[in-house]
N, C-alpha and C positions, 0 to 999 in steps of 0.2 A: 578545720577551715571554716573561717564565717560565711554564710551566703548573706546575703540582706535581700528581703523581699521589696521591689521595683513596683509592683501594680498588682491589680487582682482583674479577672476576665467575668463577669458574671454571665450565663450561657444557659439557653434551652434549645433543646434540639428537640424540637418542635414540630418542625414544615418538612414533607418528605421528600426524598432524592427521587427523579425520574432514571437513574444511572442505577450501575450495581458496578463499578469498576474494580478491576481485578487487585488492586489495592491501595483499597477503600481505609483511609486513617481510621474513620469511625464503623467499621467495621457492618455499613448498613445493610439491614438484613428485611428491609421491608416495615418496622414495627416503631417507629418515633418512643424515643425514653423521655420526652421533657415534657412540660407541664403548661397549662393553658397559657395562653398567652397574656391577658390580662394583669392574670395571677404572678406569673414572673415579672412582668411591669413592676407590680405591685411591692413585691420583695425586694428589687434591684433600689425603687427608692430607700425601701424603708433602711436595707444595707447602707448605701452609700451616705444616708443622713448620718447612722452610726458610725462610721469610719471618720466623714468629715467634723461630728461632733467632740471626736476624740481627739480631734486636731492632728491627724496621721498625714503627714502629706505622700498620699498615695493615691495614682491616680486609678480608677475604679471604672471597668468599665461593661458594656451590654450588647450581648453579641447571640444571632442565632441559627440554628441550620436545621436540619443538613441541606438544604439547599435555600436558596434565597427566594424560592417560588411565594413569599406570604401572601395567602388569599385575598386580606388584603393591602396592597401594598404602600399606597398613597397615604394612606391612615398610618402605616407602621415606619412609614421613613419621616414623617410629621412626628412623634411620639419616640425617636431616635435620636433625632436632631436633636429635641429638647431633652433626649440626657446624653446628649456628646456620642453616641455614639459612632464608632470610625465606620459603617457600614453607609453612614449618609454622604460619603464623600466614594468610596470605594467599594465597589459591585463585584461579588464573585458570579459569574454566570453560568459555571456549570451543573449540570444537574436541574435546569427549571425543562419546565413543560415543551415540547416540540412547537414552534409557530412557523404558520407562512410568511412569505415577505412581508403584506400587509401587517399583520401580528406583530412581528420582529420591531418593525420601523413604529408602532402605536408604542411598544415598552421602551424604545430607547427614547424618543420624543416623551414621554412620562419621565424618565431616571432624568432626562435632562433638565424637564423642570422641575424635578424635585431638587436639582443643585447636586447630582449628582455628577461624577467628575473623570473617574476610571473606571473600566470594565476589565476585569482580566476573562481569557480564559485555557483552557487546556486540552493540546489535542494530544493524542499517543501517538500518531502515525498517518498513514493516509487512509481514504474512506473506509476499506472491508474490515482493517487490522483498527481502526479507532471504532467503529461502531462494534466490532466485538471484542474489545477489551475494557469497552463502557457498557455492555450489555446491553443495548438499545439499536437497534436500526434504526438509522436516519439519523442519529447522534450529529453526526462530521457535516450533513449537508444542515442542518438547524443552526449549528456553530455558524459557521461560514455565512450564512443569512443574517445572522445578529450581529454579526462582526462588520459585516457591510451596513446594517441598519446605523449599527451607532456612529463608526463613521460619517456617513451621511448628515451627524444628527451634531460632531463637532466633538465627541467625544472621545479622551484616549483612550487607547485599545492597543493592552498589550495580551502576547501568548504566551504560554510554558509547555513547553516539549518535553515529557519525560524522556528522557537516554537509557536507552536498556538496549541488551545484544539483538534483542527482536526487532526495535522502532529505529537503532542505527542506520541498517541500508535505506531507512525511506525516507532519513533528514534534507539528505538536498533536494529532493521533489518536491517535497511538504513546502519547506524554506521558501523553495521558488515560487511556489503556487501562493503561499501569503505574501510573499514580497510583488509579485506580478500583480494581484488585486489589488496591492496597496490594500489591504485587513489590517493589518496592527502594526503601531508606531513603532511598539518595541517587541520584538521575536528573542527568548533564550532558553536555554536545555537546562534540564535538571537533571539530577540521579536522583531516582524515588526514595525515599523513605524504608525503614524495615521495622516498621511498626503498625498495626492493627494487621488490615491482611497483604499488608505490604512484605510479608514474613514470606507470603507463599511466593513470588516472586522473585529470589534470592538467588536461583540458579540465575537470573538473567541478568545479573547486575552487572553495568558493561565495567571493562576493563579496560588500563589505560594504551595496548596494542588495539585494542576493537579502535578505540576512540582515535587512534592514531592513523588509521585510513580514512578519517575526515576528510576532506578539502579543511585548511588551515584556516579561511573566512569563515567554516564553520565551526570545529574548534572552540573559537572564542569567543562562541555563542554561552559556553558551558564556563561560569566563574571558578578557574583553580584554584581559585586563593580559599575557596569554600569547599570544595571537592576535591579531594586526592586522592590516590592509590594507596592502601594501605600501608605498603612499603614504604612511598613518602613520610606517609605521619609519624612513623615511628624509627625510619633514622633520624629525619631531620628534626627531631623534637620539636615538631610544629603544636604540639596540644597546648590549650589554651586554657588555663584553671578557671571552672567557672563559681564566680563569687555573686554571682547574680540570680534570682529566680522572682517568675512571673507565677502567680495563683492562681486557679483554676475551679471555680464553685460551677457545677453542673447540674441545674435543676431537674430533676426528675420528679415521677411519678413516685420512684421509692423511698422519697427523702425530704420531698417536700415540708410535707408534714411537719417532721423532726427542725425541719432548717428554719422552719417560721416561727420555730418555740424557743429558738437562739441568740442569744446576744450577735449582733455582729463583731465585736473583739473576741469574744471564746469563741465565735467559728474561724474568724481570721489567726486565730492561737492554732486551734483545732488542724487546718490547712497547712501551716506550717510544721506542726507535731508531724504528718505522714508524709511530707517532702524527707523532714529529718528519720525518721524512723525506715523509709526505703533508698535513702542512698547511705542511712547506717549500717546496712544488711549488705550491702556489695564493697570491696576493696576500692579504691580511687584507680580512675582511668591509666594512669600511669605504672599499678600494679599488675589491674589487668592486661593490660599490652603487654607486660612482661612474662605473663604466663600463658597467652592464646597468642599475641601476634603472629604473623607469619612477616618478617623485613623483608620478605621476596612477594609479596601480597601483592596483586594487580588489580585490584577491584575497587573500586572506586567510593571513597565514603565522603559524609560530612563525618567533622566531631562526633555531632552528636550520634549518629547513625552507629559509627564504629564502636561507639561507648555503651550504645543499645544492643551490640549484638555482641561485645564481650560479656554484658551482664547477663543476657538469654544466655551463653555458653555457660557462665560462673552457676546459675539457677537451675541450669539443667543437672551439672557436673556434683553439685551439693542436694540438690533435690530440696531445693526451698521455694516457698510462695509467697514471698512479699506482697500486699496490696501495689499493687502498678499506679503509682501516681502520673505515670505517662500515655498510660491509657486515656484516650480525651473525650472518652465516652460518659467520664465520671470526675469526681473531684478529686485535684491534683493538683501537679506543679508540673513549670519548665526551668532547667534553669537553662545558664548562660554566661 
């Protein structure tokens, strides 16, 4: 099957999380992998000159984390702008620093005039059970301050609810309590991920009886059409071949070096080699359901999720180690 590569992500994780959530994509562990700030500036031109010289129309972009705390920020949303980055329009807010009111309403009064536009953010639950699933005390009442700050300030503000068998009985409290402040325009549930330490978390992945004691207005808080039961995916041949994949350059400390002495065509070559060469190593999604599924399966996946963790069974079952290009710790791909 052909995929055709859509865009490239160019990415340093750089600025550190105030969070340790229990599962963490990028698996933070306190220690930043990316590479000065400047420096990656520096590179993401000089890349996307090469890409555009070649005449690729591809669009080419610069993004960075783990959290959006950059020390300094005004400087860094100026210096975004001017290479497109999507972070100047749309704000991830979890994970920066604890503020008071005052605090809260000075950063959102800032993101607005920088032309900033959306704020999302993510709670797990209600206060005890979100400030210890994000590892931080005071987590849930910080959110809650910033979420009223930007409001305040004209800004949209939406939430994401993880859904797991633990954070389900405390959706209609949660729900009420943002919808009663009026906090965020848009409120919707997720099922987590099962990738970085999103692995350890797998006993709790809700099912579609858990999810079925909902109240029904909440419900369709959770998009079905993106989430289903395993059992669905695999009567209904709802899988979707994916012919599409995004690239993923992760500047670090360990590769820098290497990445600056590169063409950008033989690294954009290079990128696409270990997409091919790690989904060369696994059977296609449709194989694997046939050999792990379970069509009585209640547990609830995206695609991509259930494709994740047939491949973890394929890897364990063969004892192979493919470089993980879905690792987003490092250079890779998604597809789609």
């Amino acid at each position: 099957m052909d995929v055709k590569t859509e865009s490239v992500l160019v990415q340093n994780l750089c600025v550190p999380c105030g969070c340790r959530c229990r599962y963490c994509l990028l698996s933070w562990d306190g220690t930043p992998v990316g590479v000065g700030w400047e420096r990656s500036l520096a590179f993401f031109r000089r890349f996307r000159a090469g890409i555009r010289a070649a005449r690729l129309e591809l669009p080419v972009e610069f993004a960075f984390g783990y959290a959006m705390e950059h020390p300094d920020l005004p400087t860094a949303l100026t210096q975004l702008r001017e290479l497109g980055s999507p972070h100047t329009e749309f704000f991830q807010c979890d994970g920066m620093r604890l503020r008071n009111p005052e605090e809260c309403r000075g950063l959102a009064a800032l993101l607005s005039r920088e032309g900033v536009k959306k704020l999302n953010f993510t709670l797990y639950g209600l206060e005890d059970y979100h400030d210890r699933f994000a590892a931080r005390a005071g987590d849930f009442a910080a959110i809650l301050r910033m979420m009223a700050a930007a409001g305040e300030q004209g800004l949209s503000v939406s939430c994401g609810i993880p859904l797991t068998l633990e954070s389900l009985p405390q959706i209609p409290e949660l729900v009420a309590l943002l919808q009663s402040r009026k906090l965020a325009s848009r409120i919707f549930l997720f099922v987590p991920h099962e990738e970085g330490r999103g692995k350890l978390i797998a006993p709790i992945r809700v099912t579609a009886s858990a999810l079925s004691e909902l109240p029904q207005p909440l419900q369709v808080l959770l998009n079905r059409k993106i989430f289903r039961p395993e059992g669905e995916w695999l009567t209904t041949g709802a899988f979707v071949p994916e012919t599409r994949r995004s690239l993923l350059l992760s500047l670090r400390e360990d590769n820098i070096e290497r990445l600056e002495r590169m063409e950008p065509l033989a690294l954009l070559r290079e990128l696409e080699a270990l997409d091919e060469q790690y989904y060369g190593a696994f059977p296609s999604l449709d194989e694997l359901a046939k050999r792990y599924g379970d069509p009585a399966g209640e547990k609830l996946y995206r695609q991509r999720d259930l494709f994740a963790h047939y491949r973890s069974r394929y890897a364990a079952e063969l004892g192979i180690h493919p470089y993980d290009v879905t690792d987003e710790r490092q250079s890779g791909s998604r597809r789609y």
